[in-house]
C-alpha positions as CSV (number, residue, x, y, z in Angstrom):
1,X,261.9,-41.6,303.6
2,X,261.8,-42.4,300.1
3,X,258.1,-41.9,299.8
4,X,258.3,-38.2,301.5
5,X,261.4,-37.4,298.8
6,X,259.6,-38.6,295.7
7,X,256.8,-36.6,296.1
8,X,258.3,-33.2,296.1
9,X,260.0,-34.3,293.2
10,X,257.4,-35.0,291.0
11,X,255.9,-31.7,292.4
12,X,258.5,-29.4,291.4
13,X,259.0,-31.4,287.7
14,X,254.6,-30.9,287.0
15,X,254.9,-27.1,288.2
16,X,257.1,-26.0,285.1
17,X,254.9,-28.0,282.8
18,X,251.6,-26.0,284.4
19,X,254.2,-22.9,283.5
20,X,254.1,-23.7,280.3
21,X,250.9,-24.5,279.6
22,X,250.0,-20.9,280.9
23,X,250.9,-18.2,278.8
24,X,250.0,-20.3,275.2
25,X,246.1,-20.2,276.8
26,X,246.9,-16.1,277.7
27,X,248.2,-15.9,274.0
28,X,244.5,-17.0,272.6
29,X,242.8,-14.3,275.0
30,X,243.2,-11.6,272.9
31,X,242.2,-12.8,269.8
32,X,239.1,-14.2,271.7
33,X,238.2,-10.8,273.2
34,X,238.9,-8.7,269.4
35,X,236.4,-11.8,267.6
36,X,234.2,-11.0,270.1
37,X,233.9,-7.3,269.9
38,X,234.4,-7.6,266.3
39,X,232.2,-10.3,265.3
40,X,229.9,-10.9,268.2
41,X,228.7,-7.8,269.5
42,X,227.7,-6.8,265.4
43,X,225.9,-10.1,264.8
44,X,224.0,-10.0,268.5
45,X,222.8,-6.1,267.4
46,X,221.6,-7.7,264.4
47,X,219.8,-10.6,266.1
48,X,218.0,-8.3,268.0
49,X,217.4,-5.4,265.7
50,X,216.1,-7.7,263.3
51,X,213.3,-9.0,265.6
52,X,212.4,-6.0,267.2
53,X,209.4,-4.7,266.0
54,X,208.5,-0.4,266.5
55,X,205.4,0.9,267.0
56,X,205.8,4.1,264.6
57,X,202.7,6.2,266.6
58,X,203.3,5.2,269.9
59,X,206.7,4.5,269.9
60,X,206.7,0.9,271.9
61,X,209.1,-2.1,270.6
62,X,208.0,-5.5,271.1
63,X,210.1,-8.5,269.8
64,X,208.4,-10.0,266.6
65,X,209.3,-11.8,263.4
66,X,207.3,-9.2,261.2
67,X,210.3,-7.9,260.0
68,X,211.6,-11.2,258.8
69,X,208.6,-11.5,257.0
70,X,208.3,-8.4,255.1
71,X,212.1,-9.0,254.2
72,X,210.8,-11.7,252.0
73,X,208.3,-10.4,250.4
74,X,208.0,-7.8,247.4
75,X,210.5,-5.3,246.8
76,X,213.0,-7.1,249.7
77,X,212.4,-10.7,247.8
78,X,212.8,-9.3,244.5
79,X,216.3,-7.7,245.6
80,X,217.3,-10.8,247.7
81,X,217.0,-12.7,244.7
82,X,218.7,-10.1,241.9
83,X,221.4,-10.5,244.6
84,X,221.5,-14.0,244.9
85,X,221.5,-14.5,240.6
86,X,224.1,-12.1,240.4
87,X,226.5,-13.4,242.7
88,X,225.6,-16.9,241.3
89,X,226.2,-15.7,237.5
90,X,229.2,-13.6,237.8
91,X,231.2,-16.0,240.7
92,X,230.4,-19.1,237.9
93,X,231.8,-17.4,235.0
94,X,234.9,-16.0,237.4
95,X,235.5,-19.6,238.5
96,X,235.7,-20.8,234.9
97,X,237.9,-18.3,233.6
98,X,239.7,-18.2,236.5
99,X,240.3,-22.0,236.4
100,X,241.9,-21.2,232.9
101,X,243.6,-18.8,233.3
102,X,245.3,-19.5,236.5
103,X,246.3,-22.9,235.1
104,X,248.1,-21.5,232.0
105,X,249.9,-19.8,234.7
106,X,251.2,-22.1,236.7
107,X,252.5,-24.5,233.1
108,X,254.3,-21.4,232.1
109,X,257.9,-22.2,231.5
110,X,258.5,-18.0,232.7
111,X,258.6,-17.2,236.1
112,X,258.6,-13.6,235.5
113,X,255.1,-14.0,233.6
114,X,253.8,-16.1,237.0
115,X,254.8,-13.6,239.6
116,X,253.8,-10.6,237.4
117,X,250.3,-12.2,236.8
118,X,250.1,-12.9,240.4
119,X,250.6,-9.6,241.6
120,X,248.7,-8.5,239.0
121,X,245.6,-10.6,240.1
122,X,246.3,-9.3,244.3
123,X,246.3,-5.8,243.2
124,X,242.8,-5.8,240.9
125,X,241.2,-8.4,243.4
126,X,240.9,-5.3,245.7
127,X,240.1,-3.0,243.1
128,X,236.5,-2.0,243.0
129,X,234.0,0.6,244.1
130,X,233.3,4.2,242.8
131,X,236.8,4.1,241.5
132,X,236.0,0.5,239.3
133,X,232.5,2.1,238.5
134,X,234.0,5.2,237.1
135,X,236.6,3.7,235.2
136,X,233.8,1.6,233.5
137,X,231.3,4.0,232.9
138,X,234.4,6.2,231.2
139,X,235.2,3.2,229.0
140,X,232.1,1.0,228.5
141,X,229.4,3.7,229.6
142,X,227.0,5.7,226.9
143,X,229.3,7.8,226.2
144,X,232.2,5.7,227.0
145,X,235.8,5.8,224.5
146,X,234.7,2.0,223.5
147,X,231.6,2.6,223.1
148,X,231.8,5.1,221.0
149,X,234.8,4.0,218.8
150,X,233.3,-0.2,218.3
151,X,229.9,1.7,217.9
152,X,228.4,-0.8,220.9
153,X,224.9,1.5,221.2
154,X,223.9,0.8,217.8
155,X,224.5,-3.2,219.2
156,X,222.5,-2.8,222.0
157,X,225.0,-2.1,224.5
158,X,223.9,-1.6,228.0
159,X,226.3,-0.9,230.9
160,X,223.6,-0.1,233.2
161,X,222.2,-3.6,232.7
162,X,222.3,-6.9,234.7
163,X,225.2,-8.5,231.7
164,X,226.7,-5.1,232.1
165,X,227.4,-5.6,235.7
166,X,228.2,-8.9,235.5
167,X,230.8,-7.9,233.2
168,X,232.1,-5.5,235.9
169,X,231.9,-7.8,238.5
170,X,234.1,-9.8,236.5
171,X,237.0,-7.3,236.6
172,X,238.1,-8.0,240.4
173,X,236.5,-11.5,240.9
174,X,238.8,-13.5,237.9
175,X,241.7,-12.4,239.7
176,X,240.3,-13.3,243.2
177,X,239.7,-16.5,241.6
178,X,243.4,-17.0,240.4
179,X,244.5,-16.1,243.2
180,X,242.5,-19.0,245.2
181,X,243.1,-21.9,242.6
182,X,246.6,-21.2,242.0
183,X,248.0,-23.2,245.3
184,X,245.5,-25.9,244.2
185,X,247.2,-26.6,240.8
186,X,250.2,-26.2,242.2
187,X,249.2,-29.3,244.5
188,X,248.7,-31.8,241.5
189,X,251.6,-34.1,241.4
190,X,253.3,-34.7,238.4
191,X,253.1,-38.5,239.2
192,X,248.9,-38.5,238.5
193,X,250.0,-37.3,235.2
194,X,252.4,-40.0,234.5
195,X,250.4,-42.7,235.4
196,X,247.5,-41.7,233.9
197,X,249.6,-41.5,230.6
198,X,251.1,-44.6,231.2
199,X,247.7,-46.4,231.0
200,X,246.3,-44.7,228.1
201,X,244.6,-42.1,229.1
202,X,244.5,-38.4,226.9
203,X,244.8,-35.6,228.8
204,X,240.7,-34.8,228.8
205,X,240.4,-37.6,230.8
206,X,243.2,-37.1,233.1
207,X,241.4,-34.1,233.5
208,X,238.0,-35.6,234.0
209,X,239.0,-38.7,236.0
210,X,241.8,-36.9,238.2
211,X,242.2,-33.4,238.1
212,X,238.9,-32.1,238.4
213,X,237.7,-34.5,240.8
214,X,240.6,-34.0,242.9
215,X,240.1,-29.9,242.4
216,X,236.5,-29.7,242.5
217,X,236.2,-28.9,246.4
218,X,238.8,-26.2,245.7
219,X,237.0,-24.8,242.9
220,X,234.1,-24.6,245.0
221,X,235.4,-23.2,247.5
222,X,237.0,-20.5,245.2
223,X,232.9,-20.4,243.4
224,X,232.0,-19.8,247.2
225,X,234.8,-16.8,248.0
226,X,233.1,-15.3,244.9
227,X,229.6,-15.9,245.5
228,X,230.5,-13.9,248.8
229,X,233.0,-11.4,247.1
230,X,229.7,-10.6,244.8
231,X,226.8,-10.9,247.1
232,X,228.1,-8.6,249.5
233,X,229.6,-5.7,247.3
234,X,227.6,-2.3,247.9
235,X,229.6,0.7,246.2
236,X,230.1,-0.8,242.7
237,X,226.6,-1.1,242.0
238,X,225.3,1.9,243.9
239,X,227.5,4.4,241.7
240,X,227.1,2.5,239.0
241,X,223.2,1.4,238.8
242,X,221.4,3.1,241.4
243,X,218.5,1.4,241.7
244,X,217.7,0.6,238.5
245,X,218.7,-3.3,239.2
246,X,216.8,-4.6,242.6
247,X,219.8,-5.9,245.1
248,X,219.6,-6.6,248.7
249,X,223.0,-4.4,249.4
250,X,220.9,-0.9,247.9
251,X,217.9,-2.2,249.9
252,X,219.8,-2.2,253.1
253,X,221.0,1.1,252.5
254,X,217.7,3.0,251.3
255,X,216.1,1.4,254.0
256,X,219.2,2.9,256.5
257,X,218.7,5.9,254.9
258,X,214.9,6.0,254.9
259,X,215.1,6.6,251.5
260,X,211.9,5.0,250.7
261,X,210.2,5.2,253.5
262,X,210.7,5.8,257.3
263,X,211.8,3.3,260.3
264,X,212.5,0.8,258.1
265,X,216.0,0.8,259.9
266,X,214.9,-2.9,261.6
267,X,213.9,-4.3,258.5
268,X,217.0,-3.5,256.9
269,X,218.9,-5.7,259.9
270,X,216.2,-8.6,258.7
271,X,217.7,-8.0,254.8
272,X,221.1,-8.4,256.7
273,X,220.6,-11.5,258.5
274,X,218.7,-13.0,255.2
275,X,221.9,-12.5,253.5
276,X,223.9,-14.1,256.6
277,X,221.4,-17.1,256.3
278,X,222.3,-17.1,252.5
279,X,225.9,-17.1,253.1
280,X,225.7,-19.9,255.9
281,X,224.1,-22.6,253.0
282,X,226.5,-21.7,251.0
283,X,229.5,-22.4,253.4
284,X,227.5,-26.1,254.6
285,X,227.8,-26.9,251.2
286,X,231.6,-26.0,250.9
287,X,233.2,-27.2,254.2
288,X,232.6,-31.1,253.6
289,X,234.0,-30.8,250.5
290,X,236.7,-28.4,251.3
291,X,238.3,-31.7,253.7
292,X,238.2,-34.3,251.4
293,X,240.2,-32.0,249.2
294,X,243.0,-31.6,251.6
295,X,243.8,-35.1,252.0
296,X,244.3,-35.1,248.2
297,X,246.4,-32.1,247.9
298,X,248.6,-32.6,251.5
């Protein structure tokens, strides 16, 4: 008897917990199901658009990697790499200044300063395209109020240059950058400070020997957000440039838009994946690096 009653028992008290269990795998469905269709139905057109090769006279598509290889060759190289020296330039200065800046606001005795700066930086970290290129052009451009006024032509002054670009670039990547670092400073305890004062130490090398190694996965991953931020901005340059400096993002669209020639739609998709393959180095570099710096700053 007490065999048959114990049984039923420990029936009944496993069934709730199978209850529970149920709905927080249901709960993760949905998110599955939007990544999916967001991310996975894109990426697989991609795949397949970018190795798909068309026959312009007779129509016919046969799977080759001919478009991969004309994406890195000529026009397609020279743009992937203006892209990729861009991004690189203008996320490495951001990260610097950023760095700075973002520090002198977390040591400020004035909260109001703090928040205002930090709102600040979330509202011009999504400020850019034809908007951000027209503001620039009316300010910085040939015939721009500061241009005129500091006399920057007769300096050799270029808006419409690679400097001039990274200068724009500049505008809504510093703030992106404070924003990322900021919760990183915050992190360093006031203890690593003390101690390192306590032995001696100036605060260069409290910097050097603890701070920086202890923020340099941050910063990278902050020299990474920008990198992408950068590498994958379109409207910016296109109002602002044309084509007049060779990157990947006006490739992709001339070569959507048959600008330059026709059917070049699938090698456009190659341009896109090359700058996926880009993107996934950079991100192997960061997320090592990105661990060791939590179990510093938990």
């Amino acid at each position: 008897m007490t065999v048959i009653l114990t049984r039923p028992d420990t029936a009944t008290a496993a069934s709730p917990k199978r209850r529970r269990r149920a709905p927080g795998w249901l709960a993760v469905v949905p998110l599955l199901v939007v990544t999916a269709i967001a991310f996975g139905i894109p990426a697989l057109a991609m795949l397949n658009g970018a190795f798909t090769v068309k026959d312009q006279a007779t129509g016919a598509t046969s799977y080759s990697a001919a478009n991969l290889t004309g994406s890195l060759r000529g026009a397609y190289l020279t743009a992937l790499l203006g892209s990729v020296k861009l991004s690189a330039v203008s996320a490495a200065i951001a990260t610097l200044l950023g760095l700075f800046l973002a520090q002198a606001v977390v040591t400020s005795r004035f909260r109001a300063l703090r928040e205002a700066v930090l709102t600040a930086s979330g509202v011009l970290a999504n400020f850019g395209g034809v908007p951000l290129a027209f503001a620039f052009v009316a300010t910085l451009g040939n015939s721009g109020v500061l241009t005129d006024q500091l006399g920057l032509r007769d300096k050799g002054w270029d808006l419409y240059s690679f400097s001039g670009l990274t200068l724009v670039y500049l505008y809504f990547l510093i703030p992106l950058m404070v924003l990322t670092i900021t919760p990183a400073l915050e992190g360093l305890r006031t203890q690593w400070r003390e101690a390192a004062q306590n032995n001696g130490a100036t605060s260069a090398q409290y910097w050097r020997h603890v701070a920086l190694p202890v923020l340099a996965p941050s910063l990278l991953g902050g020299f990474v957000l920008l990198f992408g931020s950068a590498f994958a901005a379109y409207a910016t340059a296109a109002a602002m440039v044309g084509s007049s400096i060779p990157l990947v993002t006006l490739q992709i669209a001339d070569a959507l838009s048959g600008n330059v020639l026709v059917g070049q739609e699938n090698v456009a998709l190659a341009l896109s994946l090359d700058m996926v393959v880009v993107a996934g180095l950079v991100m192997a570099v960061y997320l090592p690096l990105q661990r060791r710096s939590a179990r510093w700053l938990a």
